[in-house]
TORNU-277952 format. One record per residue: residue in one letter; residue number from 1; x, y, z of N, C-alpha, C in turn; chain. Coordinates in steps of 0.1 Angstrom, whole numbers, m for minus. Layout:
BEGIN
a; NUM; X; Y; Z; X; Y; Z; X; Y; Z; A;
...
// end
This chain:
BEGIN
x; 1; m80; 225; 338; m75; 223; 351; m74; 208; 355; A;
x; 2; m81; 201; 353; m84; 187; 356; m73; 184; 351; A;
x; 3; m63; 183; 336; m50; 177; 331; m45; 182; 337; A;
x; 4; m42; 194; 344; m29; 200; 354; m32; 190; 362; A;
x; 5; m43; 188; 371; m42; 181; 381; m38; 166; 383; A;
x; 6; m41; 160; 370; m41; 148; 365; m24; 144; 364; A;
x; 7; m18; 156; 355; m3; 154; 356; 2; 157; 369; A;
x; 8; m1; 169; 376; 8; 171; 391; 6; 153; 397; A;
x; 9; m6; 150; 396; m5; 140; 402; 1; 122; 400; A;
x; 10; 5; 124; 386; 12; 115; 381; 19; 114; 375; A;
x; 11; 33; 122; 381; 44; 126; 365; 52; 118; 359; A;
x; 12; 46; 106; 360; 52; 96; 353; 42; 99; 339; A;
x; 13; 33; 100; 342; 24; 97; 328; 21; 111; 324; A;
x; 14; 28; 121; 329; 31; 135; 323; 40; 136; 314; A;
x; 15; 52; 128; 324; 64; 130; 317; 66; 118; 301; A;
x; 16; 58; 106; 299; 56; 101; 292; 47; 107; 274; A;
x; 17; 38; 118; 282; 28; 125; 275; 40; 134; 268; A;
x; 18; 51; 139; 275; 56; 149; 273; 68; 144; 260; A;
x; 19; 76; 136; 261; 81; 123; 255; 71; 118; 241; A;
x; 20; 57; 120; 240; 56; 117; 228; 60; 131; 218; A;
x; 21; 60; 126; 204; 65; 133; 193; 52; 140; 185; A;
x; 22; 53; 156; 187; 42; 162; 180; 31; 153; 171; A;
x; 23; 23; 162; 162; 18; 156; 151; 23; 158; 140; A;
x; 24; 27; 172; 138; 38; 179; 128; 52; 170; 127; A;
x; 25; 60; 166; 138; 72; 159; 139; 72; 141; 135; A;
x; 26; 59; 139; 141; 55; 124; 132; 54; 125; 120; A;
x; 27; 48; 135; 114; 47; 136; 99; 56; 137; 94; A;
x; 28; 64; 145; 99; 85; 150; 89; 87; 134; 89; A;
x; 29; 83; 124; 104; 91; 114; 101; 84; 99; 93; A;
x; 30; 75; 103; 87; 62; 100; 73; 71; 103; 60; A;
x; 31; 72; 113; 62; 78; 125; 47; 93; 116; 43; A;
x; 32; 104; 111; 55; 113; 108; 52; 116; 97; 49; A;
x; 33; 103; 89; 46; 98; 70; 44; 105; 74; 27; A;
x; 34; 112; 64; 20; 117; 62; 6; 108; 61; 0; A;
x; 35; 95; 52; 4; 81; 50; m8; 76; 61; m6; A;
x; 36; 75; 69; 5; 68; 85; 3; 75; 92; m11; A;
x; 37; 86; 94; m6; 91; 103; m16; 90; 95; m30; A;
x; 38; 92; 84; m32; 90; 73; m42; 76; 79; m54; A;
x; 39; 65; 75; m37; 53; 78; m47; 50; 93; m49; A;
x; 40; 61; 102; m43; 51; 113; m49; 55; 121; m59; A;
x; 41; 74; 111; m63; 74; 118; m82; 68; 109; m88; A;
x; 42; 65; 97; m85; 56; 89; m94; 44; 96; m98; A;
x; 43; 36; 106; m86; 23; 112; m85; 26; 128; m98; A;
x; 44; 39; 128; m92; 44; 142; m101; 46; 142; m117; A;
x; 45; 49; 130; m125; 56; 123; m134; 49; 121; m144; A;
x; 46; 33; 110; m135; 20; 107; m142; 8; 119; m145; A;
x; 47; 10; 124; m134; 5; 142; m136; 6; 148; m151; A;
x; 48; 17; 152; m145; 27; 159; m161; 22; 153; m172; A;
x; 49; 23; 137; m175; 24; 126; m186; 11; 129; m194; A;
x; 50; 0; 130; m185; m12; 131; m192; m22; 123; m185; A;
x; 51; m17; 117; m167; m24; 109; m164; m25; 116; m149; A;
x; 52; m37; 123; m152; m40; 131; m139; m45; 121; m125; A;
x; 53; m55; 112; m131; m59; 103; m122; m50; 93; m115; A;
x; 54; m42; 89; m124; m32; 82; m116; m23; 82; m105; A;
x; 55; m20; 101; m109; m11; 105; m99; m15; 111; m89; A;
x; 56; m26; 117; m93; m41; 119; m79; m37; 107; m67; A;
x; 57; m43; 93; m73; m44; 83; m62; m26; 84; m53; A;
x; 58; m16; 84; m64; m4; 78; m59; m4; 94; m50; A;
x; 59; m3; 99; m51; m5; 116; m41; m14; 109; m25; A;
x; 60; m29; 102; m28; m36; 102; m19; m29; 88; m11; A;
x; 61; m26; 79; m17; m13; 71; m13; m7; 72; m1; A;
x; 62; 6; 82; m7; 18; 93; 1; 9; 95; 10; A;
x; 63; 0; 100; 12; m5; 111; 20; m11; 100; 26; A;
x; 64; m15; 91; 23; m25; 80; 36; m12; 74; 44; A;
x; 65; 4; 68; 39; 8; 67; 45; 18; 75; 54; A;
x; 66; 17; 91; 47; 25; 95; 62; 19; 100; 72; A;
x; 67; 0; 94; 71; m6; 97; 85; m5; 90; 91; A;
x; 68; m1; 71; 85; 1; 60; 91; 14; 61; 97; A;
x; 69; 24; 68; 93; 36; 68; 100; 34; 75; 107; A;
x; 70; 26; 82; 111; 28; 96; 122; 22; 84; 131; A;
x; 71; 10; 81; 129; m1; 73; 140; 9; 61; 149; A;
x; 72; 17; 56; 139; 29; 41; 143; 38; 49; 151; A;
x; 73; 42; 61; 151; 55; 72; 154; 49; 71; 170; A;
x; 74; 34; 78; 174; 27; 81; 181; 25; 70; 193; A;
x; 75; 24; 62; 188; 16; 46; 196; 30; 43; 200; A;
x; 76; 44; 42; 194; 52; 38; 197; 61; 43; 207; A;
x; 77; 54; 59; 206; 64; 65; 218; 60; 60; 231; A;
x; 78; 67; 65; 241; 64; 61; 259; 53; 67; 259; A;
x; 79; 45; 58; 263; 29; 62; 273; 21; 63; 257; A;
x; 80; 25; 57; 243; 13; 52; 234; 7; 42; 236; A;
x; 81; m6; 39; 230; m15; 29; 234; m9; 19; 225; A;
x; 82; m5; 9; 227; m6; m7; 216; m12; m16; 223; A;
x; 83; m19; m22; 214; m26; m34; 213; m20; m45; 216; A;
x; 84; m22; m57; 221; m17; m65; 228; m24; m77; 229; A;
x; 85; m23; m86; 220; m33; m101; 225; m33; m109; 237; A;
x; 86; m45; m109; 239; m48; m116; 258; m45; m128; 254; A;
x; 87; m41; m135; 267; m39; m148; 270; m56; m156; 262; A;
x; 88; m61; m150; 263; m78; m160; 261; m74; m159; 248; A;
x; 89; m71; m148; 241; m72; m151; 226; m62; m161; 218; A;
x; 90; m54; m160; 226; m42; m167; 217; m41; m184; 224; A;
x; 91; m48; m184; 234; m56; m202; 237; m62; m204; 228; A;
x; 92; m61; m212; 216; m74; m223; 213; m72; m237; 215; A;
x; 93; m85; m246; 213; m83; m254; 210; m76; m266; 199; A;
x; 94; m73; m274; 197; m72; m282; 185; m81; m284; 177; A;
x; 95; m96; m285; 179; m109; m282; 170; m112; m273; 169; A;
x; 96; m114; m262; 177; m114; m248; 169; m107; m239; 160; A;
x; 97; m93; m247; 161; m78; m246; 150; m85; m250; 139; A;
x; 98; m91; m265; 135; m95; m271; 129; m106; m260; 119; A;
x; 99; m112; m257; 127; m125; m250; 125; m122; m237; 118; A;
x; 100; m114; m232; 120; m110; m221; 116; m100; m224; 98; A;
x; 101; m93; m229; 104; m85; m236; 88; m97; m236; 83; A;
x; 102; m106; m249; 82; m117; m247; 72; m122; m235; 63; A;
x; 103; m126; m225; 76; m136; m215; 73; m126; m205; 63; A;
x; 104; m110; m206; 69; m102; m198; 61; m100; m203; 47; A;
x; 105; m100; m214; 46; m100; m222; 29; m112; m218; 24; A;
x; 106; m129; m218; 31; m134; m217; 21; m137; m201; 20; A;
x; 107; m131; m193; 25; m132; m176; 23; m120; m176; 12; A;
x; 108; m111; m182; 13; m100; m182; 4; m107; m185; m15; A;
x; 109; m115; m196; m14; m117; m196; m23; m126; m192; m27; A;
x; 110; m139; m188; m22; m147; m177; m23; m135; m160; m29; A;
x; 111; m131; m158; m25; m127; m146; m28; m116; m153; m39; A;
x; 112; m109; m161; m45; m102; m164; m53; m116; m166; m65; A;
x; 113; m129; m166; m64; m139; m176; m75; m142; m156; m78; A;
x; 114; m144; m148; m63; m152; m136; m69; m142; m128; m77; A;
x; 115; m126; m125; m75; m118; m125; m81; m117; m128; m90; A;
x; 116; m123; m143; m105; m113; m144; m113; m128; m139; m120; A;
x; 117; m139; m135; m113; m152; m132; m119; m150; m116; m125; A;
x; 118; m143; m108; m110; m139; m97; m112; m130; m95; m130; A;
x; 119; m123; m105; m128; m114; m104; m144; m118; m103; m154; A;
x; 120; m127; m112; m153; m137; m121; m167; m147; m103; m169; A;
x; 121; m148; m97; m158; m163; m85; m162; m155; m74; m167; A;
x; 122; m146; m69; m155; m140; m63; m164; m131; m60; m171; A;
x; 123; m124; m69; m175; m114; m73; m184; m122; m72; m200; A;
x; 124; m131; m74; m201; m144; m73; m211; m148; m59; m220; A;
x; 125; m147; m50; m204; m145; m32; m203; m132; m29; m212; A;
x; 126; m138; m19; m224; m130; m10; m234; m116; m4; m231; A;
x; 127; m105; m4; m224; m93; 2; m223; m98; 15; m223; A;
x; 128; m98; 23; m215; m97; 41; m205; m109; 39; m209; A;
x; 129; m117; 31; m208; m135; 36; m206; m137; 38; m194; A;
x; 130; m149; 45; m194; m153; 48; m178; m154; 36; m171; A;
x; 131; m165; 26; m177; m166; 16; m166; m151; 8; m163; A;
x; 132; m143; 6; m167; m126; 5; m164; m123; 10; m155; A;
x; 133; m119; 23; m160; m114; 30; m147; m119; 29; m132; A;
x; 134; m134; 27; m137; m139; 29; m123; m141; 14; m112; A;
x; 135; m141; 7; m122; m139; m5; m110; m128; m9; m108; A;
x; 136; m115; m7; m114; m103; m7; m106; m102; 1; m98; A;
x; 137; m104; 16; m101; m102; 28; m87; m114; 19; m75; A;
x; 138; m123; 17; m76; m131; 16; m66; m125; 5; m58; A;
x; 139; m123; m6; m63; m116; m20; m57; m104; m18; m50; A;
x; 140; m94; m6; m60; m84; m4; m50; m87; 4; m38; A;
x; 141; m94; 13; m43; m99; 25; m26; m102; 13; m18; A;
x; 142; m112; 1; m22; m121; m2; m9; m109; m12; m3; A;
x; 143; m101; m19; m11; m89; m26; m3; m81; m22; 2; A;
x; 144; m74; m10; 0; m68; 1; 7; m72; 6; 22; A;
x; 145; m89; 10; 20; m97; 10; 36; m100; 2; 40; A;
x; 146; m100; m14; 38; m102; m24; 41; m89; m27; 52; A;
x; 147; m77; m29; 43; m63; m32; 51; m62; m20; 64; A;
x; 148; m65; m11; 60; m63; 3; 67; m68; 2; 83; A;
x; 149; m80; m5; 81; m86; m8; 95; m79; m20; 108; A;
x; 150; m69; m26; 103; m64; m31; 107; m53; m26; 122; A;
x; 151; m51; m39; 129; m44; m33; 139; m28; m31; 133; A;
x; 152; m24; m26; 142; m10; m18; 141; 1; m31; 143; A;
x; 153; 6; m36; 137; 16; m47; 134; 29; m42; 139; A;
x; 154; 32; m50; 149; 54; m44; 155; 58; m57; 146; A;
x; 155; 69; m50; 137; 74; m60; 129; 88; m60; 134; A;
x; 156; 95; m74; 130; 109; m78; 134; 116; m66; 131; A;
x; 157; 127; m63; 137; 139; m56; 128; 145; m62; 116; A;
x; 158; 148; m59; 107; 158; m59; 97; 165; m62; 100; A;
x; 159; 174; m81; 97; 187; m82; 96; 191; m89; 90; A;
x; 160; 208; m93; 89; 210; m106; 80; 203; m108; 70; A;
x; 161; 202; m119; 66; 191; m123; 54; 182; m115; 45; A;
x; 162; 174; m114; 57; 162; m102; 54; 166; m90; 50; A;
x; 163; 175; m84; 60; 178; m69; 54; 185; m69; 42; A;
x; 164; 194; m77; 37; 201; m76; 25; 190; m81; 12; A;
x; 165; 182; m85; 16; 168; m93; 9; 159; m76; 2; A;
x; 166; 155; m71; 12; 151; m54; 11; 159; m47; 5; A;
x; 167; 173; m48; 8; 178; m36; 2; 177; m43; m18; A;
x; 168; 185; m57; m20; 184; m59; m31; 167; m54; m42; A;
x; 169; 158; m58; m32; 148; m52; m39; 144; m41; m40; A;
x; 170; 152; m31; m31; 153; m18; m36; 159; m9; m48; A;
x; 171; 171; m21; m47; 180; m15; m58; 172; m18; m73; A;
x; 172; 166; m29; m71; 154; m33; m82; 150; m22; m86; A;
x; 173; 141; m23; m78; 127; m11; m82; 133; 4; m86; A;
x; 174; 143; 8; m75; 149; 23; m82; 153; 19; m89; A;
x; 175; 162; 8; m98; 168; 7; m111; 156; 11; m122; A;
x; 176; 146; 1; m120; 131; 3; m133; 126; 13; m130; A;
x; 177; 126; 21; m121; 123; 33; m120; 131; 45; m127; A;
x; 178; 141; 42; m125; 156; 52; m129; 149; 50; m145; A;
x; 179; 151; 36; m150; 149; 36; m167; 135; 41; m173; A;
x; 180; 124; 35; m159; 111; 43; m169; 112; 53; m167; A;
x; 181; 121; 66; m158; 119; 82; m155; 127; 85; m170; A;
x; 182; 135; 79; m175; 146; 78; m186; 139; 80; m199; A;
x; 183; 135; 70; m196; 125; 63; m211; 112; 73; m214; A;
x; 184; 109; 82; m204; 97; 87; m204; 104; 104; m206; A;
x; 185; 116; 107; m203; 121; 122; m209; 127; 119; m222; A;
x; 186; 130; 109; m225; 135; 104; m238; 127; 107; m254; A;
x; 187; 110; 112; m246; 103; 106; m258; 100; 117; m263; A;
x; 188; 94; 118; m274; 91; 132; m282; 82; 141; m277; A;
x; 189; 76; 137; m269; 64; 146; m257; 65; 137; m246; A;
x; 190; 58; 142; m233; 53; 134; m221; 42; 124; m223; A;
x; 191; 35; 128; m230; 20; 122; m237; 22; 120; m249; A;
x; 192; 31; 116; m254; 36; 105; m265; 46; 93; m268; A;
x; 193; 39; 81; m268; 49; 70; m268; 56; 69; m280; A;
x; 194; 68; 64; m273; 79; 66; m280; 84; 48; m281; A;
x; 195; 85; 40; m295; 89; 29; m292; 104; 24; m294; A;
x; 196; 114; 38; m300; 126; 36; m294; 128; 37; m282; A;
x; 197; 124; 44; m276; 124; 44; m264; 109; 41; m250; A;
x; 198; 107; 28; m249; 95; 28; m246; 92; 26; m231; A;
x; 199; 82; 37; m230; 80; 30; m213; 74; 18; m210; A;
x; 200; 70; 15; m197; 62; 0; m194; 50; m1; m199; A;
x; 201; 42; 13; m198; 28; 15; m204; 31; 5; m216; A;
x; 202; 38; 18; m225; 41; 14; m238; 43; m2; m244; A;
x; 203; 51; m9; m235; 54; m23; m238; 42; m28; m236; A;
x; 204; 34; m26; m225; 27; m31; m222; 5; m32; m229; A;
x; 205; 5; m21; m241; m1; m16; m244; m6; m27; m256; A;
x; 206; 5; m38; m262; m3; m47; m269; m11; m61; m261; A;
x; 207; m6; m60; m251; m11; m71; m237; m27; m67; m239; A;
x; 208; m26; m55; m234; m36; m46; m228; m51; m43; m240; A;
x; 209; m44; m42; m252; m53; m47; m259; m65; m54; m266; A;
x; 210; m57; m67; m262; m71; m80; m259; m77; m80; m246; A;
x; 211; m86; m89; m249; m97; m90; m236; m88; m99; m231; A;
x; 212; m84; m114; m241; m76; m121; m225; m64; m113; m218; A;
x; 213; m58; m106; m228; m47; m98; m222; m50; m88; m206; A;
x; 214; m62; m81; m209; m66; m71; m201; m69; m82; m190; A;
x; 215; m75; m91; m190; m84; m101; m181; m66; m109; m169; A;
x; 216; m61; m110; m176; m45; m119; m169; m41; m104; m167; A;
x; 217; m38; m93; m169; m31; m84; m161; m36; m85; m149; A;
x; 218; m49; m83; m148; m58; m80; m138; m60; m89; m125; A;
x; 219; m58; m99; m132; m56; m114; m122; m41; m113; m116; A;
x; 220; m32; m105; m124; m19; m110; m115; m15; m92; m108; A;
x; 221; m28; m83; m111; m25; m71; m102; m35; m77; m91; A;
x; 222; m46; m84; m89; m49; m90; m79; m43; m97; m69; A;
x; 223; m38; m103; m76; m26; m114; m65; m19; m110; m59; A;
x; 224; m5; m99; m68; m2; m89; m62; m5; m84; m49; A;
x; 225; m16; m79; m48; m24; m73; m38; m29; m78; m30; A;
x; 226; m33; m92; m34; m34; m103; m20; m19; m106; m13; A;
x; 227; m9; m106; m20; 2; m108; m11; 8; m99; m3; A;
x; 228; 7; m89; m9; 13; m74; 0; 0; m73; 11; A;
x; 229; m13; m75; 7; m19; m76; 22; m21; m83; 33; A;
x; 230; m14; m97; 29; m16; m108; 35; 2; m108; 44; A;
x; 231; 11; m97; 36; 22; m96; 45; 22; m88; 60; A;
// end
């Protein structure tokens, strides 16, 4: 009774409440994101292939981001909450600018020193040994919930420059995707590489081999991951 009363008495913020979009209807509009559907024949593909784990995560992926689009869907409608920097915070001084740059170079290189440490340990680890697997899975979960906790970013629209900038790298990625979905019905089984026809694994499997090989993938799937989080 208190919400009846609360709306009779302010139908602006009724009619706002009323104006937001389900939780089911945020989700449909999750579901119709490109990288959703992206990762979840990726999730479908690696399954099949012989890589149950892989496509587990890319599955848990999809599914973390179309709660994140529901949650962005939600905030965004009339009468969602968004975050908003106060005047106090976005004052600083010229020495506390200073102070900050510092502290940010030496976390920078602190986590660039514990990073190339990360390489050197397990880059060292056996190819599909347990300890492998598991400190990549773990590093990626905790950076995944690390980013996750973050506030909700309003990003520019798409245009000009930019948007033709996206679309080209779209056409990228569905191209290498189109060939590895190719390359990978091509082969004599799903769980058999085929070097007439080879997937990226595949190419990628004499890299992967050596310790420095394994040790530089790992360094430039790191970076990788500093950049996409730092976007």
């Amino acid at each position: 009774m208190t919400d009846v009363g609360e709306a009779a008495d302010n139908p602006a913020a009724a009619q706002a409440s009323a104006r937001q979009p389900s939780p089911g209807r945020a989700a449909v509009a999750g579901l119709r994101q490109p990288i959703v559907a992206i990762l979840l024949l990726i999730a479908l593909f690696t399954t099949v292939s012989g890589k149950p784990l892989d496509g587990f995560l890319m599955l848990a992926v999809a599914a973390m981001l179309i709660v994140d689009a529901a949650r962005s869907r939600r905030q965004a409608a009339p009468g969602g909450s968004a975050a908003s920097p106060s005047a106090a915070a976005l004052a600083t001084s010229p020495a506390t600018s200073r102070q900050s740059g510092r502290r940010r170079l030496l976390v920078r290189a602190a986590w660039l020193a514990a990073g190339a440490l990360y390489c050197v340990v397990v880059g060292s680890f056996r190819r599909y040994s347990w300890p492998a697997t598991a400190s990549v899975v773990t590093l990626g979960c905790l950076m995944i919930a690390i980013a996750w906790q973050g506030p909700l970013a309003r990003r520019r629209p798409r245009s000009g420059a930019l948007l033709r900038r996206a679309w080209l790298w779209a056409v990228v990625l569905v191209s290498g995707g189109l060939l590895e979905l190719a390359s990978l019905l091509e082969q004599p089984h799903l769980t058999t590489d085929s070097y007439a026809h080879p997937t990226i694994s595949a190419l990628t499997d004499p890299v992967l081999a050596s310790f420095p090989g394994r040790s530089a993938i790992l360094g430039g799937w790191l970076l990788a991951g500093w950049y996409v989080i730092s976007r």
